[in-house]
N, CA, C and O atoms as CSV, one atom per row, in Angstrom:
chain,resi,resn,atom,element,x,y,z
A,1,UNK,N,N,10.781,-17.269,75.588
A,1,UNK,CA,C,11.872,-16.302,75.653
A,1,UNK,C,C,11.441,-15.078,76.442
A,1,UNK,O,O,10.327,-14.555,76.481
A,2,UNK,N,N,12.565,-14.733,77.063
A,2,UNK,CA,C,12.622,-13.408,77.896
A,2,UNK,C,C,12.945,-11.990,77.498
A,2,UNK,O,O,14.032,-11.680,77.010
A,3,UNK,N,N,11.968,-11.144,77.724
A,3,UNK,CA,C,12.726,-9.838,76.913
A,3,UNK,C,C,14.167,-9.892,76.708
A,3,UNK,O,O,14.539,-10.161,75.566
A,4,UNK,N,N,15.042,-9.686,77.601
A,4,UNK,CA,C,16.538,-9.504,77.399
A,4,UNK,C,C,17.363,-10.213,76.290
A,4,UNK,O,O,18.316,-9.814,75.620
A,5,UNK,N,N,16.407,-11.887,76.321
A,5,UNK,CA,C,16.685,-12.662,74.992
A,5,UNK,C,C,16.256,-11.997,73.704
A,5,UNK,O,O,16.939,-12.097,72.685
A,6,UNK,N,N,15.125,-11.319,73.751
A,6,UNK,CA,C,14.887,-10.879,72.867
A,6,UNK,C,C,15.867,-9.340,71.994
A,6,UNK,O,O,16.181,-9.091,70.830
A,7,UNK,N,N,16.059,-8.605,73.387
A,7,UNK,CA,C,17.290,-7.657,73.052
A,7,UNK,C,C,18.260,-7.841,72.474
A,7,UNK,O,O,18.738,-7.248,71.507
A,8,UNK,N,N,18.761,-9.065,73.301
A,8,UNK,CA,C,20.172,-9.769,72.459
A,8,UNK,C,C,20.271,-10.492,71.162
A,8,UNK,O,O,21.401,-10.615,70.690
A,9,UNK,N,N,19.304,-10.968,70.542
A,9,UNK,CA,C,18.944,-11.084,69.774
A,9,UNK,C,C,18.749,-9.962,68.656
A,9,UNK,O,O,19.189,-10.259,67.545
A,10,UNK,N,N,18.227,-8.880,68.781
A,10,UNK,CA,C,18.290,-7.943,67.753
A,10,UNK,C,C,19.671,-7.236,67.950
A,10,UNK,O,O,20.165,-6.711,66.952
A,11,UNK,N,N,20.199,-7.186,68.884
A,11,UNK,CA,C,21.464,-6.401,68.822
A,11,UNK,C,C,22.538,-7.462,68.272
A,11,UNK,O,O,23.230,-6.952,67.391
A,12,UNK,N,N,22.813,-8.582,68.506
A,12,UNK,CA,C,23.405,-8.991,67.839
A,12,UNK,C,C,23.407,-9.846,65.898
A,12,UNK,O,O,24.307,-10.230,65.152
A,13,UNK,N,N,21.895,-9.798,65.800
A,13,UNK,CA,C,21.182,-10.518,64.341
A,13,UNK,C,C,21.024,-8.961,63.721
A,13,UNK,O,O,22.040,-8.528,63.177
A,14,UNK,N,N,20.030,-8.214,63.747
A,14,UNK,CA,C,20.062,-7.604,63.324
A,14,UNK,C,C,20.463,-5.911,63.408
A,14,UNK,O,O,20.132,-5.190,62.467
A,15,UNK,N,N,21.021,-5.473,64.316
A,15,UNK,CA,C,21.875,-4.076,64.665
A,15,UNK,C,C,23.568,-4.410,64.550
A,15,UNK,O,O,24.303,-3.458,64.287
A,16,UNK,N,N,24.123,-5.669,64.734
A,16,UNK,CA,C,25.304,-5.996,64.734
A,16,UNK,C,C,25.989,-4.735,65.701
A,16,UNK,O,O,26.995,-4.133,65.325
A,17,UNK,N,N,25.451,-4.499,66.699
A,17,UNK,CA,C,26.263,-4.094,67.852
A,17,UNK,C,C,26.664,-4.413,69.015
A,17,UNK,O,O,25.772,-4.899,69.711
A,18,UNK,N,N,27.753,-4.319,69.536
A,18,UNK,CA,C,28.325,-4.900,70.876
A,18,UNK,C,C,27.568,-4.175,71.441
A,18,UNK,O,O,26.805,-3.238,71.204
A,19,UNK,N,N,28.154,-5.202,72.806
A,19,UNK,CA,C,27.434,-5.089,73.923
A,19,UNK,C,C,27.739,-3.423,74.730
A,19,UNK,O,O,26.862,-2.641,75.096
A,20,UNK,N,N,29.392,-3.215,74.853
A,20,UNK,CA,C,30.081,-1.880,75.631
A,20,UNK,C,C,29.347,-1.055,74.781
A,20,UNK,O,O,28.729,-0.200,75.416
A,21,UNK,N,N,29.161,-0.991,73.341
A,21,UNK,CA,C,28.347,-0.139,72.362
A,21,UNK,C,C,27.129,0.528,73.085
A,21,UNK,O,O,27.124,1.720,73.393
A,22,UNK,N,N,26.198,-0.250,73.306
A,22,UNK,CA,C,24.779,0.030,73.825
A,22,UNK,C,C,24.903,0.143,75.370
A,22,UNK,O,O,23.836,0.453,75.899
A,23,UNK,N,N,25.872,-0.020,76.160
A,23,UNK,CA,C,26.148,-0.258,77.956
A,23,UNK,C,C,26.721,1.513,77.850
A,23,UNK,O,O,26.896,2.144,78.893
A,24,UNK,N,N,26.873,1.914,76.996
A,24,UNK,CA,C,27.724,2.941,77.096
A,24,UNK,C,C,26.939,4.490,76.798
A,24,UNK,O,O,26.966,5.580,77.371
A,25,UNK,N,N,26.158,3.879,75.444
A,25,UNK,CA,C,25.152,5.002,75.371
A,25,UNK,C,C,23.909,4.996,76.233
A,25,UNK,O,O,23.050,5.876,76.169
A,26,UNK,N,N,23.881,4.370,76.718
A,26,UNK,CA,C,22.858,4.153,77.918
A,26,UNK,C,C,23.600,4.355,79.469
A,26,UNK,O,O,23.048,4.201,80.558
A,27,UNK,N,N,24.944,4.727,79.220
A,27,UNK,CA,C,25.490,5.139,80.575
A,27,UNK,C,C,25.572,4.141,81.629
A,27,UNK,O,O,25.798,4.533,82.774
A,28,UNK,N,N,25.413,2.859,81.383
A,28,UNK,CA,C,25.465,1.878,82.060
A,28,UNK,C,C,27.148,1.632,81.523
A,28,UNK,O,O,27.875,2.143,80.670
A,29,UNK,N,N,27.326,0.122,82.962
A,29,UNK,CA,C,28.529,-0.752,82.562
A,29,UNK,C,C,28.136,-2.567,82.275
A,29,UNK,O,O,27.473,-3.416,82.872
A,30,UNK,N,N,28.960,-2.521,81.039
A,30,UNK,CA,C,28.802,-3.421,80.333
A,30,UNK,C,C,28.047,-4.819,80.691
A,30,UNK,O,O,27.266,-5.556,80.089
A,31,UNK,N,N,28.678,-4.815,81.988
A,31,UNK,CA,C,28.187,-5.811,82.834
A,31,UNK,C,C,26.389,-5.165,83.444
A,31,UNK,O,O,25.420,-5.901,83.260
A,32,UNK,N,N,26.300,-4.473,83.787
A,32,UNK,CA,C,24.986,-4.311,83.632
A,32,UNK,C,C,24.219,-4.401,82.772
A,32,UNK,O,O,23.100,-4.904,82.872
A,33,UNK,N,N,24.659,-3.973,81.896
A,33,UNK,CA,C,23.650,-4.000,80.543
A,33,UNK,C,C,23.821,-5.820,80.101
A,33,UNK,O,O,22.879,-6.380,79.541
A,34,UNK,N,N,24.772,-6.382,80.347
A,34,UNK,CA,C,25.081,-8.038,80.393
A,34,UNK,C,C,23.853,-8.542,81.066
A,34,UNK,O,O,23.139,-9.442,80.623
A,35,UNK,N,N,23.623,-7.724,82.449
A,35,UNK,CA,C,22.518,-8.628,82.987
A,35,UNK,C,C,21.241,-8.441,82.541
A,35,UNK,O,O,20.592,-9.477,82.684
A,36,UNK,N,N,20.489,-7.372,81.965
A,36,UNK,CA,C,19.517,-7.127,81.365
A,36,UNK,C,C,19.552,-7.977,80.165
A,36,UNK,O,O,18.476,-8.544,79.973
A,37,UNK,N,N,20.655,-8.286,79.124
A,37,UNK,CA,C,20.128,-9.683,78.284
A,37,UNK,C,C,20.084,-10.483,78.661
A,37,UNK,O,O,19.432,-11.327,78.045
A,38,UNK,N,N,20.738,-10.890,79.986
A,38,UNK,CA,C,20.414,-12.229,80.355
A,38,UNK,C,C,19.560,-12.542,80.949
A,38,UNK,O,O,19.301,-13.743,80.878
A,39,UNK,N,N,18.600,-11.614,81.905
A,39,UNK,CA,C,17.529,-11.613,82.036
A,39,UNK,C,C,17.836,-11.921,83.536
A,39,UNK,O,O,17.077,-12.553,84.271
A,40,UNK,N,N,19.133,-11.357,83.926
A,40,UNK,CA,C,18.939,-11.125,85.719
A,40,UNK,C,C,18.584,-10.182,86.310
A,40,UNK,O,O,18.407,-10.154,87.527
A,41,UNK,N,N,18.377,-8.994,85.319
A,41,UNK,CA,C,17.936,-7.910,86.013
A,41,UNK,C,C,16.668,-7.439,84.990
A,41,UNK,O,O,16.532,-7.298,83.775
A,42,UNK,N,N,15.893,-7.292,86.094
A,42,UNK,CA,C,14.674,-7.003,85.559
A,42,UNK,C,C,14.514,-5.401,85.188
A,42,UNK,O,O,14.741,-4.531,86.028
A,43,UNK,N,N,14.075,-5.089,83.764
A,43,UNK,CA,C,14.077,-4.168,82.553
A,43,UNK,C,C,12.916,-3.031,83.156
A,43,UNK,O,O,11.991,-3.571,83.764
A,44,UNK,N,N,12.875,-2.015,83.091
A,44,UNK,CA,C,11.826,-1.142,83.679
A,44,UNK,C,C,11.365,-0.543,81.761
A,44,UNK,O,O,11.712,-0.917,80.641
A,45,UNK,N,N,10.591,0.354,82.216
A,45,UNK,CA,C,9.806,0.519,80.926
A,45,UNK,C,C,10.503,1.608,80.448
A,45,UNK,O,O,10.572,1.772,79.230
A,46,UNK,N,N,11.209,2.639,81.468
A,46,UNK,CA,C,12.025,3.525,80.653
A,46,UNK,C,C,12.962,3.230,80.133
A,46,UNK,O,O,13.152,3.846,79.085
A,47,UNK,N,N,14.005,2.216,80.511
A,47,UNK,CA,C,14.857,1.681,79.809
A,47,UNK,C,C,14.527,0.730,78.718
A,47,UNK,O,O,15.455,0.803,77.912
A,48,UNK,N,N,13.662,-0.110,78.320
A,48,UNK,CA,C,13.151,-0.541,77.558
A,48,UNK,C,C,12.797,0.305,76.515
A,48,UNK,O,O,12.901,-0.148,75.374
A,49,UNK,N,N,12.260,1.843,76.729
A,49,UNK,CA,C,12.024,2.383,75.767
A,49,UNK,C,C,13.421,3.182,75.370
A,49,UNK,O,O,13.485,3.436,74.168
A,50,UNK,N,N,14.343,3.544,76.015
A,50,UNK,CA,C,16.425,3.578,75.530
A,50,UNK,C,C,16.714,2.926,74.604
A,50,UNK,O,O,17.212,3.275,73.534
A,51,UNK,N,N,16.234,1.333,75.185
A,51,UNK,CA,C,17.427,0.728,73.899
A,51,UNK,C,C,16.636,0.426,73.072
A,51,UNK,O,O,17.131,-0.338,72.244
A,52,UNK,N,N,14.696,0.880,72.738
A,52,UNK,CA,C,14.052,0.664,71.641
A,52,UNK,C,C,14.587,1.547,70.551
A,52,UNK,O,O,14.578,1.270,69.352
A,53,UNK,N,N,15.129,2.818,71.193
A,53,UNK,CA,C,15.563,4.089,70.470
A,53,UNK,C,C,16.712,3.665,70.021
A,53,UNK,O,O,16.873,4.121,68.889
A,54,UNK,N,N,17.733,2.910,70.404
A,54,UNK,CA,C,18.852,2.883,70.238
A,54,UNK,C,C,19.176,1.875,68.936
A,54,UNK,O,O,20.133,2.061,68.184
A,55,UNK,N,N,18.117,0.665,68.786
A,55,UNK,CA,C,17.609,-0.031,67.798
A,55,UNK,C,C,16.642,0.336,66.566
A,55,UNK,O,O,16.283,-0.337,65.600
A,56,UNK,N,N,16.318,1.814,67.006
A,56,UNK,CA,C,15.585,2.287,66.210
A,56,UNK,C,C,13.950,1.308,66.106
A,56,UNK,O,O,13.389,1.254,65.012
A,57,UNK,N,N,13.521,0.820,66.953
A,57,UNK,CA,C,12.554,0.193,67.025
A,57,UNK,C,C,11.508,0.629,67.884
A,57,UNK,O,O,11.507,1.788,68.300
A,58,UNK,N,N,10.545,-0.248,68.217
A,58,UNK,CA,C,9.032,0.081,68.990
A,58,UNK,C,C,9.546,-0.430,70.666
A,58,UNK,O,O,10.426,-1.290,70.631
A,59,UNK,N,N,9.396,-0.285,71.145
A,59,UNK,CA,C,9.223,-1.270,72.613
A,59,UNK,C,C,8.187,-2.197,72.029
A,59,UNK,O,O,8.645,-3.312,72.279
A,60,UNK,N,N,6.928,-2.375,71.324
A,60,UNK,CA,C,6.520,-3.093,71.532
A,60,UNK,C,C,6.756,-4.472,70.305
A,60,UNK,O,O,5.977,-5.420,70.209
A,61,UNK,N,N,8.064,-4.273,69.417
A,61,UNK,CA,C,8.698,-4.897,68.654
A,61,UNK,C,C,9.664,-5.689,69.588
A,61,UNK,O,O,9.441,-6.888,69.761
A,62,UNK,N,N,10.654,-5.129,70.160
A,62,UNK,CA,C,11.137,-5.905,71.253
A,62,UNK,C,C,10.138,-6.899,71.848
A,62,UNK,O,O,10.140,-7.947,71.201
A,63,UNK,N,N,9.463,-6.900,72.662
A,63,UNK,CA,C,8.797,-7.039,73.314
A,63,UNK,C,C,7.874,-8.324,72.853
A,63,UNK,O,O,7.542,-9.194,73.658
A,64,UNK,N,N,7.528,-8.341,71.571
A,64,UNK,CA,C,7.199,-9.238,70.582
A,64,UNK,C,C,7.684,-9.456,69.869
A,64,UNK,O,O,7.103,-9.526,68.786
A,65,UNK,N,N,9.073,-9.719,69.946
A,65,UNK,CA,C,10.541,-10.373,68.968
A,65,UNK,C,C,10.272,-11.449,68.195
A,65,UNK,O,O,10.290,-11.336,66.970
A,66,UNK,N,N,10.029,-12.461,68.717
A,66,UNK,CA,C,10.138,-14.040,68.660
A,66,UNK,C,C,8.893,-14.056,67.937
A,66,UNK,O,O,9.116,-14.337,66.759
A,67,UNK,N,N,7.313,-13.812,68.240
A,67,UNK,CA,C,6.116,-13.525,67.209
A,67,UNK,C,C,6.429,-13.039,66.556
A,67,UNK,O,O,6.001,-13.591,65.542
A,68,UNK,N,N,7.161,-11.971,66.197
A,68,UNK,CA,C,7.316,-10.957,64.913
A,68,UNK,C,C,8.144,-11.439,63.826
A,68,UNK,O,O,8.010,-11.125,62.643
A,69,UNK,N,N,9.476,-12.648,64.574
A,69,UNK,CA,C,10.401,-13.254,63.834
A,69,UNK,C,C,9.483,-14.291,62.596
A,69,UNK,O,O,9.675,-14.379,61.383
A,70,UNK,N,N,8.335,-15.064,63.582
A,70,UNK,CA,C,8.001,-16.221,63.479
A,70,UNK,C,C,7.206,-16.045,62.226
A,70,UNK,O,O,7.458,-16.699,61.214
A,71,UNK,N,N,6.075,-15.004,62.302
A,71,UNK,CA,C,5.198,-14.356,61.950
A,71,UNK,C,C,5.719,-13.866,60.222
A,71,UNK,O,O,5.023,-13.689,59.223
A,72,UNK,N,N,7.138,-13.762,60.407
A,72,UNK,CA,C,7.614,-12.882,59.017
A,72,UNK,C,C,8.244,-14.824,58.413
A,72,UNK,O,O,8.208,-15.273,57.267
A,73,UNK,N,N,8.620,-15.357,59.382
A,73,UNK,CA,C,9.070,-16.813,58.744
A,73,UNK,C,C,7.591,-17.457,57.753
A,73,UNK,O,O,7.499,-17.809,56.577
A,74,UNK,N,N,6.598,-17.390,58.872
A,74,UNK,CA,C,5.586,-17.801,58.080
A,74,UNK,C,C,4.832,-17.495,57.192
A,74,UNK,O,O,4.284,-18.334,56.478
A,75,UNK,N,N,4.657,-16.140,57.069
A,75,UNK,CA,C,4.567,-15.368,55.942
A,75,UNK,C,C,5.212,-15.828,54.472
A,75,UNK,O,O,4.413,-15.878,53.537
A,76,UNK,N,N,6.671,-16.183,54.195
A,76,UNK,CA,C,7.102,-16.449,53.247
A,76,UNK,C,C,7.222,-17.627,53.239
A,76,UNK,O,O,7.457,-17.983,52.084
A,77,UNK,N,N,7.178,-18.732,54.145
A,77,UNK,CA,C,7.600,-20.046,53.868
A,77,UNK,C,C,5.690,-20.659,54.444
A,77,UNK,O,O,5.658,-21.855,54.156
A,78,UNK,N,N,5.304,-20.543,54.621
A,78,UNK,CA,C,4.112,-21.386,55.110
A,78,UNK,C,C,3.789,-22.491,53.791
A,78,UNK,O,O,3.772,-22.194,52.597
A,79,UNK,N,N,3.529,-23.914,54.431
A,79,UNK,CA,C,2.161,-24.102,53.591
A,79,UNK,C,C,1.671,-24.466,53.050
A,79,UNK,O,O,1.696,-25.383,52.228
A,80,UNK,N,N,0.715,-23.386,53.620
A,80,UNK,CA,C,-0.465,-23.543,52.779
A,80,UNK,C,C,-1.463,-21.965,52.180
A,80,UNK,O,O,-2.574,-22.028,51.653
A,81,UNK,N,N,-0.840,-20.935,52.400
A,81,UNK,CA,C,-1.503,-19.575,51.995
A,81,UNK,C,C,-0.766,-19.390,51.035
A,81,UNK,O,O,-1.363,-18.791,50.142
A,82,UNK,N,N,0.494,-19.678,50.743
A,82,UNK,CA,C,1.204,-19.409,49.422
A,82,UNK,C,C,1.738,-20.740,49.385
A,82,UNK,O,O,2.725,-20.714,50.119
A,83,UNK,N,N,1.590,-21.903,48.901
A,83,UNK,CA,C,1.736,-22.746,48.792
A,83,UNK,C,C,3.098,-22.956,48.667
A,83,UNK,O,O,3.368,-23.434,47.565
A,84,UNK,N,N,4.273,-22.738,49.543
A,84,UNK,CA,C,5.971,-22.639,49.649
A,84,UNK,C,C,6.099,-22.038,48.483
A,84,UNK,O,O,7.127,-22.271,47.846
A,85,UNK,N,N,5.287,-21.303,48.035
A,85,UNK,CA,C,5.809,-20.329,47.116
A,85,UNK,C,C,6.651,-19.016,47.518
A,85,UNK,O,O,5.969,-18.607,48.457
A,86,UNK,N,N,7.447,-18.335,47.416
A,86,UNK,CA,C,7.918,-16.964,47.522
A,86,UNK,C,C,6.858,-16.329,46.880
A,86,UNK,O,O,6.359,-16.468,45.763
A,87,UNK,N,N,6.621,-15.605,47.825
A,87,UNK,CA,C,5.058,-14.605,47.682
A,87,UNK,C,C,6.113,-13.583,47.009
A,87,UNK,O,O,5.403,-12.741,46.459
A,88,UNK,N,N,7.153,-13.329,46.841
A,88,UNK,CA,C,7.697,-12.442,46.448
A,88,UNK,C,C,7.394,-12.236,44.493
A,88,UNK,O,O,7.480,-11.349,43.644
A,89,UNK,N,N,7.068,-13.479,44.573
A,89,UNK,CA,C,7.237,-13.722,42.513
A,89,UNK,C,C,5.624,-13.914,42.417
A,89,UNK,O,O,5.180,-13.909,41.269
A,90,UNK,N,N,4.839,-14.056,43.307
A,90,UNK,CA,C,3.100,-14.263,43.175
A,90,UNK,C,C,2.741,-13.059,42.260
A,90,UNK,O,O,3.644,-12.223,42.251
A,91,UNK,N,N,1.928,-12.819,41.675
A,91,UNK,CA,C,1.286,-11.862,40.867
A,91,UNK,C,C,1.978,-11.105,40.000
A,91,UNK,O,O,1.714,-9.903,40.044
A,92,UNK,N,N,3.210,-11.640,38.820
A,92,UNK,CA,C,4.304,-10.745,38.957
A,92,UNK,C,C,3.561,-10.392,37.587
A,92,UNK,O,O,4.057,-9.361,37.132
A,93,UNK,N,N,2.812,-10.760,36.989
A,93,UNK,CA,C,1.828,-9.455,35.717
A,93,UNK,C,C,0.970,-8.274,36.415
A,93,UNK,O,O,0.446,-7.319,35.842
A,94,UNK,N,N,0.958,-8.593,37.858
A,94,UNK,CA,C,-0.375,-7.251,38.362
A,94,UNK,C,C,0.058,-5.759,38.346
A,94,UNK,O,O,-0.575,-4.724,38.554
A,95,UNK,N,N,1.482,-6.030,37.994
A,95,UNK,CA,C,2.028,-4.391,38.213
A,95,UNK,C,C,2.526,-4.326,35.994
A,95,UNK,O,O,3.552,-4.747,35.460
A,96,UNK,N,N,1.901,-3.977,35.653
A,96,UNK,CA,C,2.216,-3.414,34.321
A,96,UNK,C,C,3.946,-3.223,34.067
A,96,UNK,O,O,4.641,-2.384,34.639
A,97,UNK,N,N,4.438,-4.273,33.017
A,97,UNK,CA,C,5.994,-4.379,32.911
A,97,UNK,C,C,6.200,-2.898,32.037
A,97,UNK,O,O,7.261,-2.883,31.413
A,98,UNK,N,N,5.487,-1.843,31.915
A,98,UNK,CA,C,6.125,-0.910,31.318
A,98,UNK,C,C,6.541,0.251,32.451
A,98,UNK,O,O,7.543,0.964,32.511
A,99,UNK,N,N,5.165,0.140,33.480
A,99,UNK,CA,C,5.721,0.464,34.969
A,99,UNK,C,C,6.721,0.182,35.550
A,99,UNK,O,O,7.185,1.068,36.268
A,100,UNK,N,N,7.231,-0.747,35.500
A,100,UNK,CA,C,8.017,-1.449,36.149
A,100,UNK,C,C,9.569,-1.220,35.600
A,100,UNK,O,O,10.598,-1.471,36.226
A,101,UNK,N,N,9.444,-0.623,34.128
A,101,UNK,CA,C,10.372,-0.728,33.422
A,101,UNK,C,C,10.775,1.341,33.537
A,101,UNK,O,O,11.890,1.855,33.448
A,102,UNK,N,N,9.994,1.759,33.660
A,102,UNK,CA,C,9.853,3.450,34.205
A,102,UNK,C,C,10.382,3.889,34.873
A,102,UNK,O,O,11.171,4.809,34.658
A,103,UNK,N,N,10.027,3.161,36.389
A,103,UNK,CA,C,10.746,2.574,37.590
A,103,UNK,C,C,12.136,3.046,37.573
A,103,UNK,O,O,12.767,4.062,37.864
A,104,UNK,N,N,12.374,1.675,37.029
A,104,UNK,CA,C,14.144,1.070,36.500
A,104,UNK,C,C,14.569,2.037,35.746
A,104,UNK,O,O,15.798,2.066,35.805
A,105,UNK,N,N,14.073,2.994,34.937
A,105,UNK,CA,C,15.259,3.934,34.376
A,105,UNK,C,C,15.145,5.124,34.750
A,105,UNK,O,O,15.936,5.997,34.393
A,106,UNK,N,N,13.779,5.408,35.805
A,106,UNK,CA,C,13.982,6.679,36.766
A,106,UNK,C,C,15.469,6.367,37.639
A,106,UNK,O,O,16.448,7.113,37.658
A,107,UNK,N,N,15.347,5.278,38.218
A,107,UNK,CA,C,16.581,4.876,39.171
A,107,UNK,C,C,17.510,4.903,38.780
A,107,UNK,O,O,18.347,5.302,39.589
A,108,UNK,N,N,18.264,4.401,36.839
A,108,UNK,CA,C,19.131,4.942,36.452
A,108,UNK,C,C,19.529,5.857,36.091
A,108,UNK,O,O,20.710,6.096,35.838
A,109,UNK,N,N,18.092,6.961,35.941
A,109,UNK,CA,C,18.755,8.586,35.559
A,109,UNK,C,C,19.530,8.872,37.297
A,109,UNK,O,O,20.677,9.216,37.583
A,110,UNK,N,N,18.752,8.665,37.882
A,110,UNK,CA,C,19.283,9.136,39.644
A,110,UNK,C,C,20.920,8.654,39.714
A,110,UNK,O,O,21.847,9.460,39.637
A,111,UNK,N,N,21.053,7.516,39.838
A,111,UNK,CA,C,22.206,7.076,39.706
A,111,UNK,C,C,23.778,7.481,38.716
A,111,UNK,O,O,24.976,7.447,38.996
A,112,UNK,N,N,23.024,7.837,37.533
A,112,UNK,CA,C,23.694,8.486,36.498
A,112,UNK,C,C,23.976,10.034,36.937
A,112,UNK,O,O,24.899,10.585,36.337
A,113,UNK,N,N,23.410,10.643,37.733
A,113,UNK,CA,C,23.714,12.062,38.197
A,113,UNK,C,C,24.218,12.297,39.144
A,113,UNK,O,O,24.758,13.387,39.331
A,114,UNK,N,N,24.182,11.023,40.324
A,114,UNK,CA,C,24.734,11.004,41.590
A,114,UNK,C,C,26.542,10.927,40.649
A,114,UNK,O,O,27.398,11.752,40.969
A,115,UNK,N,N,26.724,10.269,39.977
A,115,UNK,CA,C,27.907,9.280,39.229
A,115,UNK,C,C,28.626,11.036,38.933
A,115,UNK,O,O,29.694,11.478,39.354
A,116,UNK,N,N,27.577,11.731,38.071
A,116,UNK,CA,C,28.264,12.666,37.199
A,116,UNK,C,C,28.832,13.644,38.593
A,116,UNK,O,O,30.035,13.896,38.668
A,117,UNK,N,N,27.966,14.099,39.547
A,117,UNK,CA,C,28.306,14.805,40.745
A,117,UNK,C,C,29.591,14.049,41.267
A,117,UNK,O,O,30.673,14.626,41.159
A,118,UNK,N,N,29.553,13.232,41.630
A,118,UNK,CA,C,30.996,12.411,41.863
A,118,UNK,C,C,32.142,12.709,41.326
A,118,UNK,O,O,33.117,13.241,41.858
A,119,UNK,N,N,32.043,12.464,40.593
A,119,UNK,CA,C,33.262,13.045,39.266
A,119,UNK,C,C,33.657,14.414,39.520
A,119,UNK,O,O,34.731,14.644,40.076
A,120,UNK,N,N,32.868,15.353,39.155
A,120,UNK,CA,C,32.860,16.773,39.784
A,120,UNK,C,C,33.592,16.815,40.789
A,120,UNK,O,O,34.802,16.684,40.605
A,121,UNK,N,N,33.142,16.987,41.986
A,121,UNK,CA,C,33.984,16.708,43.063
A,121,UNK,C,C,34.636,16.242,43.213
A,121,UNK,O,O,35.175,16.675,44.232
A,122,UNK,N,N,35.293,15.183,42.716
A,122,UNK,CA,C,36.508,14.411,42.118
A,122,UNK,C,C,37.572,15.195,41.687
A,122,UNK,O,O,38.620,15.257,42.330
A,123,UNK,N,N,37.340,15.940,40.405
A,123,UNK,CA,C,37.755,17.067,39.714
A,123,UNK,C,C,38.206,18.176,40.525
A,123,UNK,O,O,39.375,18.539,40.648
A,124,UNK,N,N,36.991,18.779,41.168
A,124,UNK,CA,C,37.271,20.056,41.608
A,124,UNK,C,C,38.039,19.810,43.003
A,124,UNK,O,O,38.291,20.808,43.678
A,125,UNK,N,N,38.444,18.477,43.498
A,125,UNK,CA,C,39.315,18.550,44.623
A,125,UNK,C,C,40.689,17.832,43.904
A,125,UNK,O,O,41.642,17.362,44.526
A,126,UNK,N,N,40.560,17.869,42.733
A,126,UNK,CA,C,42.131,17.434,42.094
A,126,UNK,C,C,42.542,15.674,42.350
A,126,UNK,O,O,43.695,15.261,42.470
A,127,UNK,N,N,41.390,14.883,42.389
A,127,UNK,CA,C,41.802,13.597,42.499
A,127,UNK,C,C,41.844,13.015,41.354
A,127,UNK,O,O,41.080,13.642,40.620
A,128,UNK,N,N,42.350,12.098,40.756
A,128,UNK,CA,C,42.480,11.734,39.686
A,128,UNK,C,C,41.649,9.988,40.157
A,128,UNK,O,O,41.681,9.267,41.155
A,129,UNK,N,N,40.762,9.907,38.361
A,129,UNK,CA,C,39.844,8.296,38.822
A,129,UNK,C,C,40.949,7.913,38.104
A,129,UNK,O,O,41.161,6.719,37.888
């Protein structure tokens, strides 16, 4: 794969933005910025580093798309280092369940105050829940 594949690829998998979207904040036309994913026009490094910004990413994440995709596939599915296990549930006593449980009702006091502020403002602009 070709950088531009690789662009199009994050803009459309993971940024979910059109194409006129990014042709536009980059001051290009659509069709230009068309040919840079398709890989007819060859990408210079300042623009490469535009639409890294624009993705909120590295240039050198672009750039290594397809390794980075592959790399995070194999990570969770390989195998033989986690034996098709979800590394996600591996060690799930190493973190102390009272920690864990601390956690969880710090996050519901937060939530419970965001809720009560809501209301408030609710109130004080006369909306009815």
């Amino acid at each position: 794969m070709r950088i531009g594949d690789h662009i199009k690829q994050i803009r459309e998998s993971e940024k979910n933005f059109k194409r006129e979207y990014v042709a536009s904040i980059l001051n290009i036309t659509p069709r230009a910025y068309a040919n840079i994913e398709n890989n007819i026009t060859d990408i210079t490094i300042g623009r490469l580093i535009e639409i890294a910004e624009i993705f909120d990413c590295s240039p050198s994440y672009i750039i290594n798309y397809s390794q980075s995709k592959k790399d995070f596939y194999n990570y969770f599915h390989n195998q033989h280092g986690n034996k098709n296990v979800n590394i996600m549930n591996q060690n799930i006593h190493s973190q102390p369940v009272e920690k864990v449980m601390g956690l969880q009702e710090e996050l519901l006091k937060c939530e419970r105050k965001r809720i009560l502020l809501l209301e408030a403002l609710l109130r004080i602009n006369n909306i009815n829940i």
